[in-house]
mmCIF file of the N, C-alpha and C atoms, coordinates in Angstrom:
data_MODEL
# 
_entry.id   MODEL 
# 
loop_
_atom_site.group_PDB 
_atom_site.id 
_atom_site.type_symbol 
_atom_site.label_atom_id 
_atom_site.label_alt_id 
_atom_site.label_comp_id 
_atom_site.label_asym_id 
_atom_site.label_entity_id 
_atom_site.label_seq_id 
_atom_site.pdbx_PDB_ins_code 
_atom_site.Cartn_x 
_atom_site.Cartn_y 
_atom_site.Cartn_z 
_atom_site.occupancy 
_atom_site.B_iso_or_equiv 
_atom_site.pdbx_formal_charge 
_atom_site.auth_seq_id 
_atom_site.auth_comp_id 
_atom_site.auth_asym_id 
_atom_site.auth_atom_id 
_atom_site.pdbx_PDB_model_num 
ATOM 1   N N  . UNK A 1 1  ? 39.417 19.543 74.317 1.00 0.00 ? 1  UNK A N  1 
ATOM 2   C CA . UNK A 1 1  ? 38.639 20.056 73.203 1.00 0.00 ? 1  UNK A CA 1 
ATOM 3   C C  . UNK A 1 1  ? 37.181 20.272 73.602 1.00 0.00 ? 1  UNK A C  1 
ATOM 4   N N  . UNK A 1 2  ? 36.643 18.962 73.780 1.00 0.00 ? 2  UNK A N  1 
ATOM 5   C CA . UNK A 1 2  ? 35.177 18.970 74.453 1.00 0.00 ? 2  UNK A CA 1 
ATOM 6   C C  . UNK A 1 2  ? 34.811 18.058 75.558 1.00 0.00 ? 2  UNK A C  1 
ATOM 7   N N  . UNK A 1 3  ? 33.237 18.840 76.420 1.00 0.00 ? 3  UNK A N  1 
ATOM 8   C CA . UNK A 1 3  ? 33.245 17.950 77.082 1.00 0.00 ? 3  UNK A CA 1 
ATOM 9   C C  . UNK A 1 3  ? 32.054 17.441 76.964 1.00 0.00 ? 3  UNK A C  1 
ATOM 10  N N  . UNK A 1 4  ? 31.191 16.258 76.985 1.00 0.00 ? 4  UNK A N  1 
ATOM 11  C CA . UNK A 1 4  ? 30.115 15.706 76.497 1.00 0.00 ? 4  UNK A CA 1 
ATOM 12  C C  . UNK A 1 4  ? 29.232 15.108 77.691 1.00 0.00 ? 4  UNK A C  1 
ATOM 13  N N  . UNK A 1 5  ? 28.226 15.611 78.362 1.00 0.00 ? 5  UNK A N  1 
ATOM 14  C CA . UNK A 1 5  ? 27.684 15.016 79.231 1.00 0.00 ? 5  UNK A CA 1 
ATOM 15  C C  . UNK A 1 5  ? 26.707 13.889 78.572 1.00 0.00 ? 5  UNK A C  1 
ATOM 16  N N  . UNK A 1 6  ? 26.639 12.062 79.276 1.00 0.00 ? 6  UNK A N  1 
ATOM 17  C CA . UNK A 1 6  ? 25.766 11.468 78.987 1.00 0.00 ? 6  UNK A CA 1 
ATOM 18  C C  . UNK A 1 6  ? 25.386 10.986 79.612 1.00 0.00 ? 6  UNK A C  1 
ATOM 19  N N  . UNK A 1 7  ? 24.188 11.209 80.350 1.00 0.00 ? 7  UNK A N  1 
ATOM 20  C CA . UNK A 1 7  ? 23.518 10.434 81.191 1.00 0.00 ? 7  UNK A CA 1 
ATOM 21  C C  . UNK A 1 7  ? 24.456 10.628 82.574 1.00 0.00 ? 7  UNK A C  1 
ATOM 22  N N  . UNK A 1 8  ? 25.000 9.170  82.928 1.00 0.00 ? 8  UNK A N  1 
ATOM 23  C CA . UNK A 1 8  ? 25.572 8.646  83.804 1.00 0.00 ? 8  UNK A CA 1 
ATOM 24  C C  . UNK A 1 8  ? 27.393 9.102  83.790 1.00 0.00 ? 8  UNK A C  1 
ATOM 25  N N  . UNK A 1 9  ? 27.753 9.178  82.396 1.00 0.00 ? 9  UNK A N  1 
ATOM 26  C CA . UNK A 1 9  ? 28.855 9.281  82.441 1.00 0.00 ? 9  UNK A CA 1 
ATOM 27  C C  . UNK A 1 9  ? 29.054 10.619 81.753 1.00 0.00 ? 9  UNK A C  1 
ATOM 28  N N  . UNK A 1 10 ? 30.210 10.804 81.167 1.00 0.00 ? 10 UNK A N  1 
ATOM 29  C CA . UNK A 1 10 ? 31.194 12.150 80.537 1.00 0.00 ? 10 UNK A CA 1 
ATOM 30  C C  . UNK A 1 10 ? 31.801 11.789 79.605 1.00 0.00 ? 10 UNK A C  1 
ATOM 31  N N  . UNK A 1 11 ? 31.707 11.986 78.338 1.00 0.00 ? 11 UNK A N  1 
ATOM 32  C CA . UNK A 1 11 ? 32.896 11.610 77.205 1.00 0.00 ? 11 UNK A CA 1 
ATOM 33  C C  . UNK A 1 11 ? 33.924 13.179 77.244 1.00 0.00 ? 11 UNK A C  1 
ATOM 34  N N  . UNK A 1 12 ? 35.182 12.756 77.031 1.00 0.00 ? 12 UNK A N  1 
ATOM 35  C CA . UNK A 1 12 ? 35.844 13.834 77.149 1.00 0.00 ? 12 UNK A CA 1 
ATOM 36  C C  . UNK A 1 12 ? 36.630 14.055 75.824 1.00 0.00 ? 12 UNK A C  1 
ATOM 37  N N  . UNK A 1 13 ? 36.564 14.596 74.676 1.00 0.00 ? 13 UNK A N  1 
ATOM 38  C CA . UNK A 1 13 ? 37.276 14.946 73.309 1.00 0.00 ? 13 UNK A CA 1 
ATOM 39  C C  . UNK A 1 13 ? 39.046 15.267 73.770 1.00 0.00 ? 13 UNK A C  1 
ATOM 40  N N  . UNK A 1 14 ? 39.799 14.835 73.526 1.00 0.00 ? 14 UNK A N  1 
ATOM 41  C CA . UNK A 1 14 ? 40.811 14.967 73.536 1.00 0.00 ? 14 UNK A CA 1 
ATOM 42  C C  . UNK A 1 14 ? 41.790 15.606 72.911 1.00 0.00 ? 14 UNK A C  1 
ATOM 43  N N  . UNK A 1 15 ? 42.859 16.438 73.198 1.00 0.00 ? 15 UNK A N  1 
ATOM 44  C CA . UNK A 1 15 ? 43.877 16.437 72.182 1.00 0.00 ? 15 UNK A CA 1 
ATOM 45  C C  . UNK A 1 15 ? 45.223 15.898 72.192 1.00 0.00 ? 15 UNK A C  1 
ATOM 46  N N  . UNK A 1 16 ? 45.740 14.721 71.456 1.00 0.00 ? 16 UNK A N  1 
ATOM 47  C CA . UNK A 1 16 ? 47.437 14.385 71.652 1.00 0.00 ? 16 UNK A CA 1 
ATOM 48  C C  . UNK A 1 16 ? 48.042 15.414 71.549 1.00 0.00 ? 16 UNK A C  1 
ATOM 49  N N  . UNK A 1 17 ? 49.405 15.388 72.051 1.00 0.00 ? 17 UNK A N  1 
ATOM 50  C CA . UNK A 1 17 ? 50.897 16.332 71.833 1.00 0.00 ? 17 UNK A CA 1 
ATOM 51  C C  . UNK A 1 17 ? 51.061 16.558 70.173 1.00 0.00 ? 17 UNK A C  1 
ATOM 52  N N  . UNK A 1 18 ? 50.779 15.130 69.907 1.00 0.00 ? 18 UNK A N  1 
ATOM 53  C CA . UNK A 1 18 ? 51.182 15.229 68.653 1.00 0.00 ? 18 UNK A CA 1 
ATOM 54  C C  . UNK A 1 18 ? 50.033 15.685 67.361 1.00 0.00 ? 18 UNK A C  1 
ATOM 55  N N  . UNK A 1 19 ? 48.828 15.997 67.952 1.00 0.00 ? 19 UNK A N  1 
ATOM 56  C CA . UNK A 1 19 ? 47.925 16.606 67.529 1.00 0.00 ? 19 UNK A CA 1 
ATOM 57  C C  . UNK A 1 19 ? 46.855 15.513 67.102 1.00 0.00 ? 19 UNK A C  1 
ATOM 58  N N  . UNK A 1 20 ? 46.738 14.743 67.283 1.00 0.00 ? 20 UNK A N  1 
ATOM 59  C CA . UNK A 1 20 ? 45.447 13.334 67.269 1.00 0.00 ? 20 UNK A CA 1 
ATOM 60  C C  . UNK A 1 20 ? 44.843 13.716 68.283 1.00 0.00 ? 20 UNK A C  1 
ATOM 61  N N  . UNK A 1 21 ? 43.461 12.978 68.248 1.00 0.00 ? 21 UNK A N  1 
ATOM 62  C CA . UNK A 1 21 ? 42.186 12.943 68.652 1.00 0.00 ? 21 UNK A CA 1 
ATOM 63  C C  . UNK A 1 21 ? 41.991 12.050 69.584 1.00 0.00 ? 21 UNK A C  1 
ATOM 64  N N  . UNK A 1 22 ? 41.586 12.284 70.760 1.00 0.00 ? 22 UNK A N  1 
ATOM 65  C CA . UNK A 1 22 ? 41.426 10.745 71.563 1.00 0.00 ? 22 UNK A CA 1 
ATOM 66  C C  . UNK A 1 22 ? 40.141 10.899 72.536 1.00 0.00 ? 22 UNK A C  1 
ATOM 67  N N  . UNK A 1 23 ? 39.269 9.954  72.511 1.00 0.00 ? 23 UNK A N  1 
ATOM 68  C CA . UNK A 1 23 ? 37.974 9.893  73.668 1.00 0.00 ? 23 UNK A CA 1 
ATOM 69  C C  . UNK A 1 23 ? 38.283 9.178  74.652 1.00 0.00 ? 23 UNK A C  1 
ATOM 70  N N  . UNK A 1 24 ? 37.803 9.805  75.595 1.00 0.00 ? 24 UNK A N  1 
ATOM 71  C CA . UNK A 1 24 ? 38.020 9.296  76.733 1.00 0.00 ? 24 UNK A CA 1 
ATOM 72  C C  . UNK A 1 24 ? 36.264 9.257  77.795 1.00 0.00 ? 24 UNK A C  1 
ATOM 73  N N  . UNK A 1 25 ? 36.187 8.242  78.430 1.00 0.00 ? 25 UNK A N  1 
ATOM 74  C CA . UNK A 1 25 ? 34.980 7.908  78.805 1.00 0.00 ? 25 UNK A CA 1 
ATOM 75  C C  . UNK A 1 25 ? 34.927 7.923  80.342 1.00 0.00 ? 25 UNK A C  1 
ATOM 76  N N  . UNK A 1 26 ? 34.242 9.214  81.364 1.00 0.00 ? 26 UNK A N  1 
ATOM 77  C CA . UNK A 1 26 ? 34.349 8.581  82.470 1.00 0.00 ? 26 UNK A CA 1 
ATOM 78  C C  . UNK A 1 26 ? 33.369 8.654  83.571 1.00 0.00 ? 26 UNK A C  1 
ATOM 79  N N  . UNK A 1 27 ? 32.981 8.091  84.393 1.00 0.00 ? 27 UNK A N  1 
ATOM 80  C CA . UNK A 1 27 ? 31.790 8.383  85.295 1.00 0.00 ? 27 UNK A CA 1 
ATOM 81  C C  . UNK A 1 27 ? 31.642 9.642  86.081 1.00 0.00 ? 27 UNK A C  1 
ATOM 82  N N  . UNK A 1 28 ? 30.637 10.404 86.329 1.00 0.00 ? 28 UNK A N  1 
ATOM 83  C CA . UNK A 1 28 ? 30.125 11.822 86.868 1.00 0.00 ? 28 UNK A CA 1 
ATOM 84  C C  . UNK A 1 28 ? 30.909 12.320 87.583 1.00 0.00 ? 28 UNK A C  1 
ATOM 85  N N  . UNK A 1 29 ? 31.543 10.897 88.863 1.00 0.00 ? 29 UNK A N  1 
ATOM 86  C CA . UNK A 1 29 ? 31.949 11.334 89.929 1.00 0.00 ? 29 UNK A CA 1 
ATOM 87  C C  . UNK A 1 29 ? 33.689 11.545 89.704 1.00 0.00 ? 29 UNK A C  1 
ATOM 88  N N  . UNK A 1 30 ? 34.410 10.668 88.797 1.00 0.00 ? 30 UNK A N  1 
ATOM 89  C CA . UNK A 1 30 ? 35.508 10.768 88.379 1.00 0.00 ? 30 UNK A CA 1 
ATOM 90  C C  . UNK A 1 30 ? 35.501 12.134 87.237 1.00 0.00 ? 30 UNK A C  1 
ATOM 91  N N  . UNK A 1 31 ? 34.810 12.568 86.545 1.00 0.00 ? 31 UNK A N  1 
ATOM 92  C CA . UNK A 1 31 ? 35.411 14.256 86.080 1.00 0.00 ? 31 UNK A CA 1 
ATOM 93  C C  . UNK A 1 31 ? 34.826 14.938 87.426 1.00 0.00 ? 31 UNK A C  1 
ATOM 94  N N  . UNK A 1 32 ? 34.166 14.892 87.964 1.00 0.00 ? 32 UNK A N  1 
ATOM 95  C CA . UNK A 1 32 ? 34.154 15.900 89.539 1.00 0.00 ? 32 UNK A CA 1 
ATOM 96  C C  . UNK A 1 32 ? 35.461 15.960 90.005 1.00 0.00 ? 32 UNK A C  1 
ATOM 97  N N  . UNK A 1 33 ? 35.870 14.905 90.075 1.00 0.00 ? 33 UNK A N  1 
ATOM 98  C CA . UNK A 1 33 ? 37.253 14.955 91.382 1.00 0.00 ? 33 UNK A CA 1 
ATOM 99  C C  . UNK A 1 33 ? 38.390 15.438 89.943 1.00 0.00 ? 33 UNK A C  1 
ATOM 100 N N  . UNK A 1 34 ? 38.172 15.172 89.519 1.00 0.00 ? 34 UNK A N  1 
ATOM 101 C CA . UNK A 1 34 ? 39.458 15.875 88.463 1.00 0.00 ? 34 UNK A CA 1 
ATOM 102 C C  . UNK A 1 34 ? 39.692 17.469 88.191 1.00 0.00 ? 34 UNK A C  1 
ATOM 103 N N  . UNK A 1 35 ? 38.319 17.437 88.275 1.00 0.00 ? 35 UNK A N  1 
ATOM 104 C CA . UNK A 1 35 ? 38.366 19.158 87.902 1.00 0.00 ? 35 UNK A CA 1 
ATOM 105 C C  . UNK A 1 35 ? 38.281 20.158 87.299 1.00 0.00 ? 35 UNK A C  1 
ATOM 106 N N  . UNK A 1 36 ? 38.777 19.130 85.812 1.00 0.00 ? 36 UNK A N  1 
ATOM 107 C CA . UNK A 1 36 ? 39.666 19.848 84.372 1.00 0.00 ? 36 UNK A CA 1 
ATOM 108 C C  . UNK A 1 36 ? 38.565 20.720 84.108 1.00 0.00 ? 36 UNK A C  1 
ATOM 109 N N  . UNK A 1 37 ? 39.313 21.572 83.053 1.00 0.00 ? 37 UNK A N  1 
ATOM 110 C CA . UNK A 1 37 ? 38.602 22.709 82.420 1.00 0.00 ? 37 UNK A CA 1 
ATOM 111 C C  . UNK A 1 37 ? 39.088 22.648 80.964 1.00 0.00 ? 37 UNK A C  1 
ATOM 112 N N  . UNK A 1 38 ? 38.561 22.557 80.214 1.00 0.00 ? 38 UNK A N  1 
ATOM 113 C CA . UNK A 1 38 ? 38.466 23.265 78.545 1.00 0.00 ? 38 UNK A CA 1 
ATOM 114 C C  . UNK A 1 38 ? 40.450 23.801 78.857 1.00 0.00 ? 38 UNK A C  1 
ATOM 115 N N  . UNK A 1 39 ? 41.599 23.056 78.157 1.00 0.00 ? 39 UNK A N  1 
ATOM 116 C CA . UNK A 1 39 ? 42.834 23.793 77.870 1.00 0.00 ? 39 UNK A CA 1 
ATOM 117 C C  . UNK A 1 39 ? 43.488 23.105 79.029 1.00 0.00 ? 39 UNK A C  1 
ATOM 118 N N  . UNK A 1 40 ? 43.453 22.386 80.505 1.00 0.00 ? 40 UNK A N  1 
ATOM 119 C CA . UNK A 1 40 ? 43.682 22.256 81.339 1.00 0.00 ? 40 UNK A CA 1 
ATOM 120 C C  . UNK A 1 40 ? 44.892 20.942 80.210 1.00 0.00 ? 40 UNK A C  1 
ATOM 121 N N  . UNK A 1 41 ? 45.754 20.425 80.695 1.00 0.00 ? 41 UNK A N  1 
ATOM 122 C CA . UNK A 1 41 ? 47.045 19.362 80.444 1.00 0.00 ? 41 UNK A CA 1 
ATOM 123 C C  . UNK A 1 41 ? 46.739 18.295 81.051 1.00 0.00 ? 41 UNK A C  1 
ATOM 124 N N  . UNK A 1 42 ? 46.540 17.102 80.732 1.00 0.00 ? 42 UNK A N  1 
ATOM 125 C CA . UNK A 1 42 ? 46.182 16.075 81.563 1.00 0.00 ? 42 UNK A CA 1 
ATOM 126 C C  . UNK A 1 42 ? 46.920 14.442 81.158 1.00 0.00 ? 42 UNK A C  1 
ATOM 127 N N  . UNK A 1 43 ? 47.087 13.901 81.787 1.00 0.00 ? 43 UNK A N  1 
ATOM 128 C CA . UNK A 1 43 ? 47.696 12.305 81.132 1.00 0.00 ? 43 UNK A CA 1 
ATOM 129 C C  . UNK A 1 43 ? 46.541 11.417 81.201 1.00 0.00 ? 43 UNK A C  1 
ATOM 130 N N  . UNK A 1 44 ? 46.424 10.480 80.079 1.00 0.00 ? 44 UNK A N  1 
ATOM 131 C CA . UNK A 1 44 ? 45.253 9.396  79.541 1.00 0.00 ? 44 UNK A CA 1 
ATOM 132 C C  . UNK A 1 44 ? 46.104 8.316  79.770 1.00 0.00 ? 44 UNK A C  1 
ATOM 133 N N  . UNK A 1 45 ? 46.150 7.455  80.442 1.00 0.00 ? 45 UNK A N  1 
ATOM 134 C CA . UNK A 1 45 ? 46.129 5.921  80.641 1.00 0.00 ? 45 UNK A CA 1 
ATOM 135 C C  . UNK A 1 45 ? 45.288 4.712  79.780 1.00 0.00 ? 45 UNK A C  1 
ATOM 136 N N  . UNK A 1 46 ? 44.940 4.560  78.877 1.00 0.00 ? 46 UNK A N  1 
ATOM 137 C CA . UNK A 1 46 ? 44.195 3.536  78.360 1.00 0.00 ? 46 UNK A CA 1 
ATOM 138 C C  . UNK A 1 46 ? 44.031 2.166  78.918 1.00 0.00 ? 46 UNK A C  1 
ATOM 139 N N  . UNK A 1 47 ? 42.678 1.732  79.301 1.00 0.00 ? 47 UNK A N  1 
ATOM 140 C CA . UNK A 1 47 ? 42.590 0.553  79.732 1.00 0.00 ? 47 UNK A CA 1 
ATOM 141 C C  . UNK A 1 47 ? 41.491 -0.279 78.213 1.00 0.00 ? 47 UNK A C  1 
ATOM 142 N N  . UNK A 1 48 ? 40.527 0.726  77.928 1.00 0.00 ? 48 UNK A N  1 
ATOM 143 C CA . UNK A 1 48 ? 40.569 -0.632 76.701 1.00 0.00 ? 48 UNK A CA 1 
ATOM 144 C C  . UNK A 1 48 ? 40.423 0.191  75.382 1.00 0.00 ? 48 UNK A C  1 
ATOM 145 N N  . UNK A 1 49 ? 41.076 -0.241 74.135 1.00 0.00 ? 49 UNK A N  1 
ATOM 146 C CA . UNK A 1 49 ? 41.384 0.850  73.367 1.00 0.00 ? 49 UNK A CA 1 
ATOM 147 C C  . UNK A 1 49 ? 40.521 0.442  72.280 1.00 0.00 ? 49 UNK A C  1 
ATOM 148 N N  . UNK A 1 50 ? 39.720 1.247  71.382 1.00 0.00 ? 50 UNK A N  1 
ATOM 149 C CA . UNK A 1 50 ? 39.094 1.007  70.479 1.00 0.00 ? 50 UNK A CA 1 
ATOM 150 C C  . UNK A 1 50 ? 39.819 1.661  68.975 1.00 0.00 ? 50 UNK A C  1 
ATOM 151 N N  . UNK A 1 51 ? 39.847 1.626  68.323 1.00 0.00 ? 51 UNK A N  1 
ATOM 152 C CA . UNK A 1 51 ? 40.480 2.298  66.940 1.00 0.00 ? 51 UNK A CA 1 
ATOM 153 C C  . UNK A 1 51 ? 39.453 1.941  65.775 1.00 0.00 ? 51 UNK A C  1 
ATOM 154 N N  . UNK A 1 52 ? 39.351 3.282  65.274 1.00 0.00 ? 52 UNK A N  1 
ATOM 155 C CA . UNK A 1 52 ? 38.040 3.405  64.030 1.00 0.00 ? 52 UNK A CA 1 
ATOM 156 C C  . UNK A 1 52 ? 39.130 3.936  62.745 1.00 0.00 ? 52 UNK A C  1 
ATOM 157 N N  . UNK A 1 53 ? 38.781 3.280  61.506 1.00 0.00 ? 53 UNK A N  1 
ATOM 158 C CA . UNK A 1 53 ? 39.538 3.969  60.625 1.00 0.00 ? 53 UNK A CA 1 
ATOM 159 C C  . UNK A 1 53 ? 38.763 5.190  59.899 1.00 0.00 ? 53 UNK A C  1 
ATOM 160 N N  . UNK A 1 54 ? 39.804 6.179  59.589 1.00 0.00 ? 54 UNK A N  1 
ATOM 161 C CA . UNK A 1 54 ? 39.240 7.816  59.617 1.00 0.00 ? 54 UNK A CA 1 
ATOM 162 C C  . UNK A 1 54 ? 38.320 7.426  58.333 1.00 0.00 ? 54 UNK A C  1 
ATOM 163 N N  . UNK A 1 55 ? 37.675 8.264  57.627 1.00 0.00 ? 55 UNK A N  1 
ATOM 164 C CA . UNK A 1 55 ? 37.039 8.491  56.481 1.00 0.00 ? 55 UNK A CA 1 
ATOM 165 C C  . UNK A 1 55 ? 37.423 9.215  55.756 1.00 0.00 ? 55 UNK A C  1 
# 
């Protein structure tokens, strides 16, 4: 969806299969080596998960 430069790191906007929303957080050098582009298919691994309830 999006990609968010901050500082040091990259937040990356997500989209599930099933059409949910997911952030993903990662350092400069890890979206370098990845590559992705805006539409690109990718798998998310979660190591620590946060959950906000919607509004």
């Amino acid at each position: 969806r999006r990609v968010i430069p901050l500082g040091g790191s990259v937040r990356v906007e997500l989209e599930a299969r099933t059409g949910g929303a997911l952030e993903a957080e990662l350092d400069r050098d890890a979206w370098r080596a990845l590559a992705l582009q805006v539409g690109d298919g990718a798998t998310a691994v979660p190591r620590a998960v946060r959950v906000f309830p919607a509004h």
